[in-house]
C-alpha positions, 0 to 999 in steps of 0.5 A, a space after each residue: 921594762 917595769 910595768 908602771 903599776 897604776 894607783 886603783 881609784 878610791 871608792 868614792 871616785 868609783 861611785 862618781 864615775 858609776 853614777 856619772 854613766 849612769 846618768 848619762 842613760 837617761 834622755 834629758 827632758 824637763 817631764 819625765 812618766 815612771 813606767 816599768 821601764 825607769 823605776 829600778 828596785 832592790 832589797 835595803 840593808 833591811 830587806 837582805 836581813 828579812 830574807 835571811 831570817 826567813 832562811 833560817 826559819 825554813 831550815 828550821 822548820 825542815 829540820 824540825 818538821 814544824 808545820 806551824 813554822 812552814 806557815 809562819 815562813 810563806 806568811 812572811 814571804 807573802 808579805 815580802 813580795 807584796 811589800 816589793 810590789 807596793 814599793 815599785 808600784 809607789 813611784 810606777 805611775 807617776 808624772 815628774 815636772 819641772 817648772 821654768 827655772 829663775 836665774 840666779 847668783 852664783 854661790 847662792 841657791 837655785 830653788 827647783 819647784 817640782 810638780 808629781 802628777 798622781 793618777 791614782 790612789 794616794 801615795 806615800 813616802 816619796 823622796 825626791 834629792 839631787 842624784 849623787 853620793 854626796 847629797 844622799 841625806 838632803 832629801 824631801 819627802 812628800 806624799 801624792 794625793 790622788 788624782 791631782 798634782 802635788 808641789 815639791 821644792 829643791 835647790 842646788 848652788 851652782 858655783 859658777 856663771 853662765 848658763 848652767 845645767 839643772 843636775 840629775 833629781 833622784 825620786 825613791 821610796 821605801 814605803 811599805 815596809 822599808 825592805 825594798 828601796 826603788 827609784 829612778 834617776 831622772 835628767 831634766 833638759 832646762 838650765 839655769 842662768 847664772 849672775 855672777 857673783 856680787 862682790 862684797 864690800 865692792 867700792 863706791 860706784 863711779 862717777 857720772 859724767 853731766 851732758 850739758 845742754 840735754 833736754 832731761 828731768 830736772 835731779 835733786 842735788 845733795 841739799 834737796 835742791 832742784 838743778 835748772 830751775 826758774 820762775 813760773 811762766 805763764 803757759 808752762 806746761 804743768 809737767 814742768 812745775 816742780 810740785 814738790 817747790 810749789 807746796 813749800 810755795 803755798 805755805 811760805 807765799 813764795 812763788 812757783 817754779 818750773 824746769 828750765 829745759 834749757 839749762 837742765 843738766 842730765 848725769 849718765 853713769 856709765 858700770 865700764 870694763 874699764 873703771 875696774 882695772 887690775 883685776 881679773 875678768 871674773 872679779 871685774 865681772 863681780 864687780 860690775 854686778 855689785 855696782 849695777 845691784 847698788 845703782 838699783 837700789 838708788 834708783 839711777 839711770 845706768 849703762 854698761 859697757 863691756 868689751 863688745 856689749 854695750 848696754 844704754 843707761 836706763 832703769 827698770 826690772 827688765 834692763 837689770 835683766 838685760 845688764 845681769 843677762 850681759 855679765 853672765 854670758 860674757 865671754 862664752 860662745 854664743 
C-alpha cells in the first residue's frame, strides 16, 4: 500500500485557520475593557532590527572596552524597554463599544460605529481594522483624548442576507517608537440584518387588482383626475371635498366636488412569490426587494405575499421594515 502524500496547506489558508482559532479564544461581547490579560505585544520588523543593532553595539564595546559605548548601549536599551511599556500601556486601559447596528443591503457597506472610552491621559496612534489577513491595509487611526469617549467608524459588506454576524475588530498601536506592535483581537456579540440584494434594472412592478364597492380614498388617475367623485352636497363632510378641485372651482366659478364613497374604487398591489416565476429563490427574493423599494418611492400602498409570510398593504417606514425584515429571514430557521 502507498501512502497517499497530502498537498501541505498554502500559507495564506495557514493564516486563516490560525487566526480563525484565534478568534475563537475570545468570548463575544458587544464592550470589551483591555486589561493585561487581552492586550498582546511583540517586536515590529523595526523593533528586531533596533535589538540586533544594540547587539552589535555591545560586542563592540566589550571588544573594545569602549566606556562611552556601554553607556550608548544601556541608554538605548532604557529607551527600549520604556517604548515597550508605553506601547502596552497604549491600548491597556481602554473601554471598546460597539453600538447597535442598522440593517442593510447585501453587497453594500455595513457602517460599525465604535465608541473607546479613555480613562486617562491622552493616547495616541491607535488603529482599529477588521481582523484578518486580507484587511490588513484598511485601517482607522485615531487618537483618545483623556477622560471622555472618542468615535471611531468601520464597515464590512456582508454578502449574503439574513442575520449576519459582526466579524472580529483588531485594535493595534505602535506608538511610541514603532518598535513594539501591540493589540487585541476583540468579537462583538451583535448582528446585523442583512436585505437582499435589489435587483438591478428589475421589471415594471405588477398590476394592482381594484376592490370595487370599498370604502377608500379617492386616487388620482394618469390625467390628474379624481375617480369617484360627484357634486357638492349640502352636509358633506369636509374631509370628503377634493380641495385640490375646489381651488380650480374658485378661479373658473365651477362648482365643489366631493368623494363619492360609494363608488370610490381602492387598488391593492400585492409584491407575490408568485408574480416572479422562473427564477430561483434568491433572485425572486431580489426581486421582490426591488419592486417593495420602487412602491416606496411612489408612495403606494403595498402588500407582500411570501410562502407562509403574508404581509397586509400599507405603507410607511415601519411596514418597509417589516416587508425587508420578511425577505431577509426567509427561508432561515426561526
Amino acid at each position: 500500500m502507498s501512502a497517499q502524500l497530502q498537498t501541505p496547506l498554502p500559507r495564506w489558508a495557514l493564516r486563516r485557520r490560525i487566526n480563525h482559532w484565534w478568534e475563537l479564544r475570545h468570548t463575544p461581547r458587544d464592550t470589551l475593557t483591555l486589561t493585561q490579560r487581552n492586550v498582546y505585544i511583540l517586536p515590529t520588523p523595526a523593533g528586531l532590527a533596533f535589538a540586533a543593532l544594540l547587539l552589535l553595539l555591545l560586542l563592540a564595546s566589550i571588544n573594545d572596552q569602549l566606556s562611552l559605548g556601554y553607556l550608548l548601549t544601556f541608554l538605548l536599551t532604557g529607551s527600549g524597554l520604556a517604548s515597550m511599556h508605553a506601547t502596552h500601556g497604549t491600548l491597556r486601559g481602554l473601554t471598546l463599544h460597539l453600538r447597535p447596528v442598522n440593517p442593510t443591503f447585501a453587497g453594500q457597506p455595513a457602517p460599525l460605529e465604535l465608541r473607546l472610552t479613555n480613562p486617562s491621559a491622552q493616547r495616541h496612534g491607535i488603529g482599529l481594522r477588521l481582523a484578518g489577513h486580507e484587511h490588513a491595509h484598511d485601517v482607522t487611526w485615531t487618537d483618545a483624548a483623556a477622560l471622555t469617549q472618542t468615535a471611531a467608524c468601520l464597515s464590512f459588506v456582508p454578502a449574503q442576507r439574513g442575520l449576519q454576524p459582526v466579524p472580529a475588530l483588531r485594535a493595534e498601536t505602535r506608538f511610541p517608537l514603532g518598535l513594539f506592535g501591540a493589540w487585541t483581537i476583540w468579537r462583538p456579540a451583535a448582528q446585523v440584518l442583512v436585505y437582499p440584494k435589489p435587483e438591478e434594472n428589475a421589471p415594471p412592478l405588477p398590476a394592482s387588482s381594484a376592490l370595487h364597492g370599498h370604502t377608500g380614498s379617492s386616487r388620482a388617475s394618469s390625467g390628474g383626475e379624481y375617480e369617484g367623485v360627484r357634486a357638492y352636497q349640502r352636509g358633506d363632510s369636509l374631509k370628503l371635498v377634493v380641495w385640490k378641485k375646489a381651488a380650480q372651482a374658485l378661479q373658473t366659478g365651477g362648482e365643489l366636488v366631493s368623494r363619492d364613497t360609494s363608488t370610490s374604487v381602492s387598488h391593492e398591489l400585492w409584491l407575490d412569490w408568485g408574480h416572479c416565476a422562473g427564477l430561483d429563490p434568491e433572485q425572486r427574493l431580489s426581486r421582490l426587494a426591488a419592486w417593495l423599494l420602487r412602491a416606496r418611492d411612489l408612495g403606494l400602498d403595498y402588500g407582500l405575499r411570501l410562502p407562509g409570510v403574508e404581509l397586509p398593504p400599507g405603507q410607511g417606514e415601519l411596514h418597509q421594515r417589516e416587508c425587508l425584515r420578511a425577505l431577509a429571514l426567509w427561508g432561515f430557521a426561526a
